[in-house]
N, C-alpha and C positions, 0 to 999 in steps of 0.2 A: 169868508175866505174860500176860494174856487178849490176842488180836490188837485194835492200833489202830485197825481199820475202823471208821466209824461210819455205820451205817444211816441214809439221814436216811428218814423219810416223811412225807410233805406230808397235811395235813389235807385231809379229806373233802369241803369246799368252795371249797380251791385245787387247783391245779399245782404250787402253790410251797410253801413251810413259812415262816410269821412267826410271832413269839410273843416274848412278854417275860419274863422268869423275877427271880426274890431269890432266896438262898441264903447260909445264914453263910461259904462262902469256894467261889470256883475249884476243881472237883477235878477236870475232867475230865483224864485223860492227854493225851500229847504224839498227836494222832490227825490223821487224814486221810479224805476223803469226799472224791466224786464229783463234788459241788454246789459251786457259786461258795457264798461267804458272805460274807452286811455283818451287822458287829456291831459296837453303841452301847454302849461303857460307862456303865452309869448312877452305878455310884457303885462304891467301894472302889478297893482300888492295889494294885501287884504289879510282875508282869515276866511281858512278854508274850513268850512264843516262836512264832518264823514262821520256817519253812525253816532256814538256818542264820544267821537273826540274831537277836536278843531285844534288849530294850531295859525300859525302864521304863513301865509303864501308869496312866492316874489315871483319873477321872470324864471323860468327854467323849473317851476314847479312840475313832476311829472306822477301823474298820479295811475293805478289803474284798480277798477272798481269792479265788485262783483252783481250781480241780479239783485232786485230790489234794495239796496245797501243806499240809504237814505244820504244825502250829500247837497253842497251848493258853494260856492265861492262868490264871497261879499268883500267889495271894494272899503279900504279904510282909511281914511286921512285924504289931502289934498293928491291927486292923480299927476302926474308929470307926462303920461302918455295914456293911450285907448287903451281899455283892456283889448287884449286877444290873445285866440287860444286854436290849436289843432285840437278835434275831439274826432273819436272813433267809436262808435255804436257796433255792435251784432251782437244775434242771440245763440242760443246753443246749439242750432241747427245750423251755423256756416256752411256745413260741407255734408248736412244730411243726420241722419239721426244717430249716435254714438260714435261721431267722429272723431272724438276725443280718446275715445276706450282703444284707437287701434296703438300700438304697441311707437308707433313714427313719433306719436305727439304724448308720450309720455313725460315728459318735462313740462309741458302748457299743462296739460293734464292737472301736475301741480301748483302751476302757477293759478289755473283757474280757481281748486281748493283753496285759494292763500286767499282770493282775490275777495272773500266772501268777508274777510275785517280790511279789507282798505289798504293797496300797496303803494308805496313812498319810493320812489327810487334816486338814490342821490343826483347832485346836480352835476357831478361831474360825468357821471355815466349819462345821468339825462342829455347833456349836452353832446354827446360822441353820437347818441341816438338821434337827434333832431332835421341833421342835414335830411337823414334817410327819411324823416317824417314828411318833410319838406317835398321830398321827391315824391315820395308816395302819391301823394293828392293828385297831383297831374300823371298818373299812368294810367293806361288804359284798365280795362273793367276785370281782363286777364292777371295782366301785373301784378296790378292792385293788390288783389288775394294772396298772387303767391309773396309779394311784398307785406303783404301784413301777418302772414304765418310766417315770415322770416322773424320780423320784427318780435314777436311773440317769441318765439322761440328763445330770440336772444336777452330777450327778457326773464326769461325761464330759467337761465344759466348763470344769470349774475349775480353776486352775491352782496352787492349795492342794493340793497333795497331793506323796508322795515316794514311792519303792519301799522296801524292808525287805528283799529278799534277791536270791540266785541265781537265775532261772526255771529252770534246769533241776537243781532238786534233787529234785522230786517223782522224774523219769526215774532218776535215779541209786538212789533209795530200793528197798531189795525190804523183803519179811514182816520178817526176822529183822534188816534196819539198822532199823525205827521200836524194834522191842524193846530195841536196845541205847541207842538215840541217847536213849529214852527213859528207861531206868533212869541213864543218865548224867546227864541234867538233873537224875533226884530224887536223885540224889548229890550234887550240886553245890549246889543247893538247900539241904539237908540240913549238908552239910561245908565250906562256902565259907567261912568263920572259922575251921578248924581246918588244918593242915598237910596237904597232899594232895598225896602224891609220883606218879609217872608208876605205880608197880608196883602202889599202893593201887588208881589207879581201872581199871588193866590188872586184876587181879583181880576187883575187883566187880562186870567184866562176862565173866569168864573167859576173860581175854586173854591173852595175853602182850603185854611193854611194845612190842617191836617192828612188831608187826602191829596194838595197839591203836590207835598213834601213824599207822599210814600208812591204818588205818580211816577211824580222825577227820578225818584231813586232806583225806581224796578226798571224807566228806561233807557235812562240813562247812566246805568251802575256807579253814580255819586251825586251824594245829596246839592242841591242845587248852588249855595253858597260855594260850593269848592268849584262850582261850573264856572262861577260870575266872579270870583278870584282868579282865576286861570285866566278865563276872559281879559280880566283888569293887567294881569300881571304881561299876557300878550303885548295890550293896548302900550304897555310903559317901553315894552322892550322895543317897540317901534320909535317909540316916540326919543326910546335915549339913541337911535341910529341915525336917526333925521335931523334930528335937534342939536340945540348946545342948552337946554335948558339943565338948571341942578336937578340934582336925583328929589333932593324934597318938593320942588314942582312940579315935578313929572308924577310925584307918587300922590298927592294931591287931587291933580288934574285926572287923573286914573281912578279918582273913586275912592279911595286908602284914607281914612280919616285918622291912621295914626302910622308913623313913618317908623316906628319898629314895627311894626305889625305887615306893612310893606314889606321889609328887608326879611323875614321871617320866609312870607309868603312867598317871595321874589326865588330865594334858596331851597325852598319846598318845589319849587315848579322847572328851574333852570339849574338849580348847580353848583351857585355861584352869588355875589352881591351884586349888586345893579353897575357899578363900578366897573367889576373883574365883566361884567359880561359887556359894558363898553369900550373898555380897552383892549379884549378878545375882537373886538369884529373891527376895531379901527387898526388892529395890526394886522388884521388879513385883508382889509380894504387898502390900506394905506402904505403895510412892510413895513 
């Protein structure tokens, strides 16, 4: 597997890198850069990974990322449209060296801080931000900047927003953890409906089960079973929004070889039974 580095380079008429892209699905690997990143889901779904938490992603997913803070967005289930996404690259020197330190950008300043475990900002505030994302991309090389320190800014002040992981996972990460932490995701990905004992996925990344088990857990602060239960229980919540299948073939089909052990899981991870949390999203889809 090729190294996770990801080169960014800024176009010819910025400092920074903006652009918008489609694509029939997500394929970039589990990777890591240098640059902050804010990226607008436009359209398709999946499971987003960040540092060592992942969750579920839809249209209006708005993320922004700190310096080397590991991340990827993998497409899941049958696609109804292209992926696409607004992404914004730059590095710490925007505006030159400690431009951050001057006293104007003191609220980015914070935001930048937060930005090092992964910020989530709601979808309704995501969506009041997008026109202006939209506009962004087509301004001149001037604009642009001061457009995108607005945008930060107002970022900065909202209180629609949450963290997504550990800050100091980047520090713990060397070369040879993104290679592994990586091919374990497209394991699990790949195998999360099928029976996956400790010694299958200790192998597939040529471990042994003992040292696989105290890998995972230093980096991704929980032992791997709770990763690929989370995983599973993701997989179901999808599947009961899309679907009309019953909860017992959904929790089946997810991996779960025992349908209490499912509803357990289900309430450990979201809140609520698989039921309550379909009838929650059919009363806000539906009224």
């Amino acid at each position: 597997m090729k190294a996770l580095f990801e080169k960014i380079i800024p176009l010819a008429s910025n400092s920074f890198k903006a652009y918008s892209y489609e694509m029939d699905e997500f394929d970039n690997p589990w990777h890591f850069h240098p640059e902050y990143e804010l990226t607008y889901i436009l359209s398709s779904q999946g499971v987003r990974y960040t540092g060592n938490s992942f969750d579920n992603f839809e249209k209006d997913d708005f993320v922004l990322l700190g310096p080397n803070l590991p991340h990827c967005w993998k497409n899941t289930g049958r696609q109804t449209h292209k992926a696409g996404a607004i992404v914004v690259h730059w590095d710490n020197n925007l505006l030159g060296n400690e431009w951050v330190e001057k006293c104007e950008f003191q609220n980015i300043q914070k935001l930048f801080k937060l930005s090092g475990k992964g910020l989530r900002f709601e979808s309704d505030f995501a969506r009041a931000i997008k026109p202006k994302l939209e506009a962004f991309l087509s301004l001149t090389s001037f604009q642009k900047l001061i457009s995108l320190l607005e945008i930060l800014n107002e970022l900065s002040l909202t209180g629609k927003v949450a963290t997504l992981c550990d800050s100091d996972l980047q520090e713990q990460l060397k070369f040879v953890d993104h290679e592994r932490i990586n091919t374990i995701h497209q394991f699990v990905r790949s195998k999360y409906a099928e029976k996956i004992t400790l010694n299958d996925i200790a192998n597939h990344v040529h471990m042994g089960p003992e040292s696989f088990s105290r890998f995972f857990s230093k980096i991704m602060n929980k032992p791997f079973f709770s990763f690929l239960n989370e995983y599973r229980v993701n997989a179901a919540c999808k599947m009961l929004i899309e679907s009309d299948l019953q909860v017992t073939q959904i929790s089946y089909a997810c991996g779960f070889e025992s349908l209490p052990y499912f509803y357990r899981q289900f309430k450990k991870y979201k809140g609520n039974s698989p039921h309550q949390y379909r009838m929650a999203y059919q009363k806000i889809s539906f009224g």
